[in-house]
C-alpha positions in Angstrom: 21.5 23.8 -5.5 25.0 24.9 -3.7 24.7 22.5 -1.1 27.0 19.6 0.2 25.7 16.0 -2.0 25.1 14.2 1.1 24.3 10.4 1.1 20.8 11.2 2.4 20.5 14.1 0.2 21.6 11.5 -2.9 19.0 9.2 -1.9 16.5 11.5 -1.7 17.6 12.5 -5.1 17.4 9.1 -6.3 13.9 8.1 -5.1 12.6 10.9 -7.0 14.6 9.8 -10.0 13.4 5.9 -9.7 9.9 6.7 -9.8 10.0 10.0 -12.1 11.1 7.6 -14.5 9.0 4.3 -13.5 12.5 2.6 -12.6 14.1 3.8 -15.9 11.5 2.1 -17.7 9.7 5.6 -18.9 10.2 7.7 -22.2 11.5 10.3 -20.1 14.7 7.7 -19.4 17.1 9.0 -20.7 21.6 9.2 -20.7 21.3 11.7 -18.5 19.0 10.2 -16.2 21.6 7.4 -15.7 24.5 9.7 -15.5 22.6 11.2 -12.9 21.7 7.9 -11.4 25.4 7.3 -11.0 26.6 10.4 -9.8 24.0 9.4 -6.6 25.0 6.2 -6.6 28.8 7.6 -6.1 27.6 9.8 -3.4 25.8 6.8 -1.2 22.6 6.4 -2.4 21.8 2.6 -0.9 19.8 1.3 -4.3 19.1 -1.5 -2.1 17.0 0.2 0.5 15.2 2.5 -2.2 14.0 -0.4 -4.0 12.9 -2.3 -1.1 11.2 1.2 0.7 9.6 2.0 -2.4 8.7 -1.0 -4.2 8.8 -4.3 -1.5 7.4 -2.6 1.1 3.8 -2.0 1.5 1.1 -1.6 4.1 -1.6 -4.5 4.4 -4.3 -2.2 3.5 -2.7 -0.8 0.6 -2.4 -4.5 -0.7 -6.2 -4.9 0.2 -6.5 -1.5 -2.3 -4.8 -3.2 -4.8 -6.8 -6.7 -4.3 -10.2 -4.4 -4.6 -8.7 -2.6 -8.3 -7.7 -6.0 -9.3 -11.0 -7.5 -9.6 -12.8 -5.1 -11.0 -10.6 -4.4 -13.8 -12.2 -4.6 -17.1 -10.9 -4.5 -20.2 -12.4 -2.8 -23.4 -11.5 -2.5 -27.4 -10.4 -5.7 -27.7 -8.1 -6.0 -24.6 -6.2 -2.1 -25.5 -7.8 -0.5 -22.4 -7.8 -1.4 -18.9 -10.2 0.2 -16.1 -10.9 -0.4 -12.6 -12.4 1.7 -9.8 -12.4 2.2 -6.4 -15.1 3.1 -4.2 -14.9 5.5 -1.2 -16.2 2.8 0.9 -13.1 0.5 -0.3 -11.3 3.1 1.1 -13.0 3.0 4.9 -13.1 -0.8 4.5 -9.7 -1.5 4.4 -8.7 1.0 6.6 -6.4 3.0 3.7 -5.7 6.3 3.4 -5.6 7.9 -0.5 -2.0 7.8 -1.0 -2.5 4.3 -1.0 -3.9 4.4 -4.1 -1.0 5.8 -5.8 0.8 3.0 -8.2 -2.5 0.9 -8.4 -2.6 2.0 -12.0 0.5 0.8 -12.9 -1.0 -3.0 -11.7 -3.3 -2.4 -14.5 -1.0 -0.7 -17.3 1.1 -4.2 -16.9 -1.9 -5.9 -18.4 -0.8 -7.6 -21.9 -1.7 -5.8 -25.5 -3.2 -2.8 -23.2 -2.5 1.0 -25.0 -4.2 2.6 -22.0 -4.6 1.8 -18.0 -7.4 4.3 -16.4 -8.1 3.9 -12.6 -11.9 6.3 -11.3 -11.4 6.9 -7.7 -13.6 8.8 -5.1 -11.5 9.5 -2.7 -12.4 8.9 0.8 -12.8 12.5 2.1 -15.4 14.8 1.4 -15.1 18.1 0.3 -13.0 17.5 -3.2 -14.3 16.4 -6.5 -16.4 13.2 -6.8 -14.2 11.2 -8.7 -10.4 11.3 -9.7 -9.0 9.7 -13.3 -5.6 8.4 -13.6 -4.4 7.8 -17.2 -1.4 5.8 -18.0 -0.4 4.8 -21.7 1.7 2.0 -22.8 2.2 3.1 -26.7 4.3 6.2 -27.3 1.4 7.0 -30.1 -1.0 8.0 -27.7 -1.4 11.1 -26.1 -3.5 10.8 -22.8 -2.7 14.5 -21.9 -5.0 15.4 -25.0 -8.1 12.9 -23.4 -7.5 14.2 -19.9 -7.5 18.0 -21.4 -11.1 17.2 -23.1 -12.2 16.7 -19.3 -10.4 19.8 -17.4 -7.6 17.7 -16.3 -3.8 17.5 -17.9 -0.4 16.3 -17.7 2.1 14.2 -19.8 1.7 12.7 -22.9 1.7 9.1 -21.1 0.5 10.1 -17.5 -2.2 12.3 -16.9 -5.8 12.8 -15.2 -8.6 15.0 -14.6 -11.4 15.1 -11.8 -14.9 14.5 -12.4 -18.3 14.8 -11.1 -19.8 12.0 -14.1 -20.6 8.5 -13.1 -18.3 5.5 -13.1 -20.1 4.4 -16.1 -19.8 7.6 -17.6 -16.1 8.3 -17.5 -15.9 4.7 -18.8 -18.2 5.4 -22.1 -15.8 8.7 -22.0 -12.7 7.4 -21.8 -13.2 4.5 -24.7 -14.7 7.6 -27.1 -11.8 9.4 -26.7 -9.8 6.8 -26.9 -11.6 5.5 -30.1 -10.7 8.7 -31.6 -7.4 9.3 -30.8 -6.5 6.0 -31.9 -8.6 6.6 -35.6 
């Protein structure tokens, strides 16, 4: 970048690093990421205040988000797929913003003998699509850039999504098709 590796400039660094890589827990974790994570770490990146600002730290109505997701989840194909949802009036309810939604799907990938987390959103302004789909994978075998493709959306082999304008109930029955076939 030609600029001075400044402690705040590190940490910066390092945030993006941590969750790029799901706290070097991702496929994408590689040597290099922990070189990297050192070099930062030499040039005063506090871990300790990155782990607690990022993953400690979090507004009451975020944690009311989460609560909502929670208990709705469902599971499906024998306890390989997750899914939960959250309703734009979850949204006014708790008072939460759609940022705060970010992360709630990795609540759900932690589920035992799940392949695949999905979280269905509206989000809680107008104006945008009617629904936003998350897709996390747990297996390296499965490819939920290909699903999220089939539905205008994209991304990584183990992260993606796609918008829709299809019922919650719809995407559901979607999602386990695809699923079903990319797992046949």
């Amino acid at each position: 970048l030609g600029v001075e590796l400044t402690p705040v400039i590190a940490e910066a660094l390092y945030i993006a690093l941590v969750t790029d890589t799901g706290r070097f827990q991702y496929t994408n974790t590689t040597p290099k990421a922990f070189r990297l994570a050192a070099e930062l770490v030499e040039a005063g990146a506090d871990l300790h205040r990155v782990f607690q600002g990022v993953y400690e730290s979090v507004q009451f109505a975020k944690l009311k988000l989460i609560a909502r997701a929670l208990d709705r989840a469902q599971i499906y194909e024998g306890g390989r797929i997750v899914i939960s949802y959250l309703l734009r009036t979850d949204f006014a309810e708790v008072g939460a913003a759609e940022p705060y939604s970010e992360g709630i799907i990795d609540e759900l990938r932690r589920v035992e003998g799940a392949d695949m987390a999905v979280l269905i959103r509206e989000p809680p302004r107008a104006g945008g699509p009617t629904r936003r789909v998350s897709l996390r994978a747990s297996v390296d075998e499965l490819d939920v850039s290909a699903i999220a493709r089939k539905s205008g959306g994209g991304g990584h082999r183990q992260a993606a999504g796609f918008s829709s304008e299809a019922s919650i109930e719809e995407i559901t029955e979607f999602v386990r098709r695809e699923f079903a076939a990319a797992r046949s």
